[in-house]
N, C-alpha and C positions, 0 to 999 in steps of 0.2 A: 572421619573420612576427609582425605584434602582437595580443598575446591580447585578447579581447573583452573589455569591459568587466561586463558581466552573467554570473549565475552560467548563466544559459537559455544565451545563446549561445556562453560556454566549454564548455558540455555539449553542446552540439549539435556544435561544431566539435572536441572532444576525443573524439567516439566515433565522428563522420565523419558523423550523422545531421544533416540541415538539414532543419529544420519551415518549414512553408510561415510564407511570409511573416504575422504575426497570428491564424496558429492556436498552441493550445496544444502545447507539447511531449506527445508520447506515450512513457512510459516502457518500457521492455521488460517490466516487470511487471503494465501498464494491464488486459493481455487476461485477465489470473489474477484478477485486482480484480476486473473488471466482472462474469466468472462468478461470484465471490463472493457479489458484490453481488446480482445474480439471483438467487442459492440462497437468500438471506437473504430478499428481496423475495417466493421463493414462499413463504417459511414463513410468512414475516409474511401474506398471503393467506391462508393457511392457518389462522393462527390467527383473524383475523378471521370467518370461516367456519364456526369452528369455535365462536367466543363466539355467532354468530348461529343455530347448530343448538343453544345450550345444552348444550355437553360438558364434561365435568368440570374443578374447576378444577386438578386434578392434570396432566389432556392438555395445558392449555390454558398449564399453565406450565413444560411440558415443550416445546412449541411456541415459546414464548417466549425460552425458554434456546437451540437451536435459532438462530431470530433474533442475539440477542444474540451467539453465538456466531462463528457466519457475517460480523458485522459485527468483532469482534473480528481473526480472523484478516482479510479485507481490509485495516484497517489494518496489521497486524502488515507483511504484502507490500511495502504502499505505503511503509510508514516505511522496512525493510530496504534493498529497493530502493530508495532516496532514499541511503541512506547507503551502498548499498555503490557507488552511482554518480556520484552529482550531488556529494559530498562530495572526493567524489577526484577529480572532475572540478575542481573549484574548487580546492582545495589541491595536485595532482598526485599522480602515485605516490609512495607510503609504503614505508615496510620500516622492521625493528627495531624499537622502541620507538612509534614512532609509529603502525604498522601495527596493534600489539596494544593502544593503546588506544582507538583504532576499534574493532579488534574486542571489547574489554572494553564498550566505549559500546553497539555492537549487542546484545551477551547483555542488557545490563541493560532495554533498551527492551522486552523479550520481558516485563517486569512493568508497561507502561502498562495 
């Protein structure tokens, strides 16, 4: 069988998922992102809400960190999952030496 030319439909056809035709691929980590991104979306309302009631700027950058935070870990997700899937989907299965420096590659992405 000849492999797809893209890394999209090597990964679609190496994990057995086939995306519809012109939509985007959905990663298995999309559902954990997008809660993320909610969590982050309520703070950020929240702090909005919160500069508009006039609350201190201590809550207000405690709120913020909060945000910041929530958006941080999303990526964190999306990046891992990229690399622990689309990567090896593209290259193939690893072991030994090349396996661990994937996994050296992942720890250090843990400081973007």
């Amino acid at each position: 069988m000849k492999k797809p030319h893209s890394l999209r439909a090597r990964f679609a056809t190496d994990s057995g998922i086939e995306p519809a035709r012109g939509e985007p691929q959905l990663h298995r980590s999309h559902k954990d992102v997008v809660a993320r991104l909610r969590r982050a979306e309520g703070h950020l309302r929240n702090v909005i809400a919160m500069i508009e009631a006039g609350r201190s700027c201590a809550e207000l950058a405690q709120q913020m960190h909060a945000v910041i935070r929530a958006l941080e870990c999303a990526k964190g997700v999306l990046i891992h999952d990229h690399i622990d899937h689309c990567l090896e989907a593209a290259v193939g299965p690893m072991a030994g030496r090349e396996k661990d420096l994937v996994d050296e590659f992942k720890e250090i992405t843990r400081y973007l």
